[in-house]
C-alpha positions in Angstrom: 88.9 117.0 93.9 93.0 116.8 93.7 94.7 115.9 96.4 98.4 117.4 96.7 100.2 114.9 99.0 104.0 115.2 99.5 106.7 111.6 100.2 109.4 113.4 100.8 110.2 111.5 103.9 108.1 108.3 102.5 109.5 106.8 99.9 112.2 107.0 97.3 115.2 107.6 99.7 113.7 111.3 100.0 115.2 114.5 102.0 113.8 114.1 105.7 114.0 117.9 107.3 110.2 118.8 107.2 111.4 122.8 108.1 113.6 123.0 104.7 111.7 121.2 102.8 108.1 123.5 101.9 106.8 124.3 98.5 103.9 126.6 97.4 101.5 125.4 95.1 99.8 126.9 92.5 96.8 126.3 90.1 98.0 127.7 86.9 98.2 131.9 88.7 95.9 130.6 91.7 97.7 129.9 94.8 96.6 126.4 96.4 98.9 126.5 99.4 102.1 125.3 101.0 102.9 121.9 102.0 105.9 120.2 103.3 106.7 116.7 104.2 104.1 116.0 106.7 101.2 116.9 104.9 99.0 117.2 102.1 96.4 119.4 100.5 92.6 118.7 99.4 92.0 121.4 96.8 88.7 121.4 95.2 88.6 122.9 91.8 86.2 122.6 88.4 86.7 120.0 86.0 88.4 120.7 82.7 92.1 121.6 81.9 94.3 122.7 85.3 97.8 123.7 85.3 99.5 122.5 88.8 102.5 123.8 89.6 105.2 124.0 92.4 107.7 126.5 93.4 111.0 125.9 95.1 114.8 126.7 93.6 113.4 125.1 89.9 109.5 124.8 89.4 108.0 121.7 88.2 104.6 121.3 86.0 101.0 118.8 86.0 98.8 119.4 83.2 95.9 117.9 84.4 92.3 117.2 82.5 90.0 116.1 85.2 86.7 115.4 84.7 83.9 116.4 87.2 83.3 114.5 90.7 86.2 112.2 90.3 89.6 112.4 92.6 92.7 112.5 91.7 96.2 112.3 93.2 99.9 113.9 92.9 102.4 113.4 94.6 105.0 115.7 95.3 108.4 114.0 95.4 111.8 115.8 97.1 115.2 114.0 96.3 118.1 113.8 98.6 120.1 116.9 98.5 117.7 118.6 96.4 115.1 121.5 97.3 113.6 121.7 94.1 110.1 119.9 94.3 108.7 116.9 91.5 105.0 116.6 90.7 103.7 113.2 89.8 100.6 112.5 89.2 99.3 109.0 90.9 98.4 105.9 88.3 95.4 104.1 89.6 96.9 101.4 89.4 99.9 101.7 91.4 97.8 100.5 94.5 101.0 100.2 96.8 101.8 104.2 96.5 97.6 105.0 96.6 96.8 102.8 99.5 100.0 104.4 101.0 98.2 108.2 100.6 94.9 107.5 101.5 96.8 105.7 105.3 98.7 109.1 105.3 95.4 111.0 104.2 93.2 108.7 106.9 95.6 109.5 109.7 96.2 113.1 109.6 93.8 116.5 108.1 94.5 118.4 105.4 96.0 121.6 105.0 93.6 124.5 105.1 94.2 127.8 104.6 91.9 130.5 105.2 90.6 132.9 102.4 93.0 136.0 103.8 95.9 133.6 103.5 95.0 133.1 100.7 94.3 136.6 99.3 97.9 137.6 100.6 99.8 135.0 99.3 98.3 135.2 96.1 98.8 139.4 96.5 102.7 138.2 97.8 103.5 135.8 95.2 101.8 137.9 91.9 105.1 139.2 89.9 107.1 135.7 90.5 103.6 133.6 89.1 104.0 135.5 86.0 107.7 134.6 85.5 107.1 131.2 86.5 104.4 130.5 83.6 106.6 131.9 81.3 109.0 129.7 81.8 106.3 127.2 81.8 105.6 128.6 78.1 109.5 128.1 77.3 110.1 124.7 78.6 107.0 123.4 76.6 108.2 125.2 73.3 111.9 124.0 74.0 109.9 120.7 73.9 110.3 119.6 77.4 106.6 118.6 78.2 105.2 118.3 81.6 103.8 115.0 83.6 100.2 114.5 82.3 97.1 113.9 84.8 94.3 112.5 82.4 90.4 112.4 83.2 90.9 108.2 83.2 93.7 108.9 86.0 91.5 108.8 88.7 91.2 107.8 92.2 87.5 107.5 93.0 84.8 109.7 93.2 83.9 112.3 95.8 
């Protein structure tokens, strides 16, 4: 399980206007969902190699090897003055910032979207995904190389 949360009122001196700030997610070309300030997503998926990814004026990219059962935390960060989104995924040991999540998790539900929201946001958002990963594919030839999420970088286990 990964768990999308988003600090962008939390911590780090981050933006505060929940209605301007929300970001769609992606798992390499699936959609996960779209998440603002005030939430967070619980998106099961199978272990192995995962490309997370968010979309606002500049994208920003996870590549993520998680292994099965285990759970596994990113936060996504918004700076003051900024709309473009910043994954990071969560150190274990940073238990400040991951007893911080799991209060937010513990006091609020997840986001859930149902399969046809899915389905046509994923139909919606199918030309831009494509342009997106390819600039993916140019940022990591030009050498700029996304966060990392490892298999050792989690949380707990489900």
């Amino acid at each position: 399980a990964l768990a999308i949360h988003s600090l962008a009122n939390a911590m780090d001196g981050s933006a505060s206007n929940s209605s301007a700030l929300a970001f769609c997610l992606f798992d390499s070309t699936q959609y996960i969902g779209r998440l603002d300030e005030n939430g967070y997503i619980r998106y099961e998926c199978k272990s192995g190699f995962h490309l997370f990814w968010s979309r606002g004026q500049t994208n920003d990219f996870v590549e993520a090897d998680l292994a099965a059962g285990k759970t596994y935390f990113v936060v996504v960060s918004v700076k003051v003055g900024e709309v473009s989104p910043e994954l990071r995924p969560v150190y274990p040991d940073n238990e400040y910032l991951v007893f911080s999540i799991l209060e937010f998790m513990s006091s609020r539900p997840a986001r859930e979207y149902t399969a046809e929201h899915i389905q046509r946001a994923q139909k919606k958002q199918r030309k831009k995904v494509k342009k997106y990963l390819q600039r993916y594919e140019h940022h990591r030839s030009g050498g700029k190389l996304p966060a990392k999420l490892t298999r050792d970088m989690y949380i707990g286990s489900m």
